[in-house]
N, C-alpha and C positions, 0 to 999 in steps of 0.2 A: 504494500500500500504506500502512496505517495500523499504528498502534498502539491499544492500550485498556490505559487504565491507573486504577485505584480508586484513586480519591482522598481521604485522609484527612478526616475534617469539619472541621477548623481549616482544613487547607490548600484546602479547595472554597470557604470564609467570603473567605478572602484573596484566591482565583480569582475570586470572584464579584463583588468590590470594581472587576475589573480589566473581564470579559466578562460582565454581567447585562444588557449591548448588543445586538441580531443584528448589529451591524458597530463594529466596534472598531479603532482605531489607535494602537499601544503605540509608546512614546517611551522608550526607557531615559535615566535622567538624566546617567548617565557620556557618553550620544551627543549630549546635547543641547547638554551641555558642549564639546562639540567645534565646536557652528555657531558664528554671528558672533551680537554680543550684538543684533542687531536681531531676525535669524531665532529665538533664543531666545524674545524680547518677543513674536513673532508669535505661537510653539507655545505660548506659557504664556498667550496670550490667547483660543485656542482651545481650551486647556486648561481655563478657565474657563467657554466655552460652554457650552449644551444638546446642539447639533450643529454639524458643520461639514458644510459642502458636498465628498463624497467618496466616490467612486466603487469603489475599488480599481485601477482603470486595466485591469482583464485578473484575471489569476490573482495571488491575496496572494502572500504569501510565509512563512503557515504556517497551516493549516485546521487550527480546534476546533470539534468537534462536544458537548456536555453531553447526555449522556442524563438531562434530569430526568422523566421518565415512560416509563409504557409504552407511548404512544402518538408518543412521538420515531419520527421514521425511521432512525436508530441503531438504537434499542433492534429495531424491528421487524424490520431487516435483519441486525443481526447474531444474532439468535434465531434465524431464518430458514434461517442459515447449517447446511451441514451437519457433522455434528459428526464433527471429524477423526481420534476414537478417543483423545483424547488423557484421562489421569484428571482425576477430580474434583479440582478445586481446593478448592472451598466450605470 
């Protein structure tokens, strides 16, 4: 189960800074601050990369979908979807 959630235009500029990648690996700097100062020197040198060799291992541990068109498989599946009587939002 998912959510959908409209995202502000400031705050999609700021998203977009992070996920304008199809595979992404987010590093909070409070967690980074936690490894040893080698492991730091490693991330903050892949940090500087283009890409890093990185698979996800199996299943991530949080799926974003971006509907930018109407031609996303978001957009087309959840249009799709049957409408559950609920009111107009708009």
């Amino acid at each position: 189960m998912s959510i959908l959630k409209i995202v502000p235009g400031k705050d999609y500029q700021v998203l977009m800074d992070y996920l304008s990648d199809p595979g992404v690996v987010l590093l909070p700097e409070s967690v980074l601050a936690g490894f040893s100062p080698e492991i730091q020197r490693k991330f903050r040198r892949m940090d500087q990369e283009a890409q890093i060799d990185y698979d996800f291992g199996g299943e991530p541990d949080v799926y974003v979908d971006v509907i930018r068109s109407d031609c996303c498989y978001a957009y087309k599946t959840l249009t799709a979807a049957e409408d559950d009587g609920s009111e107009d939002l708009t």
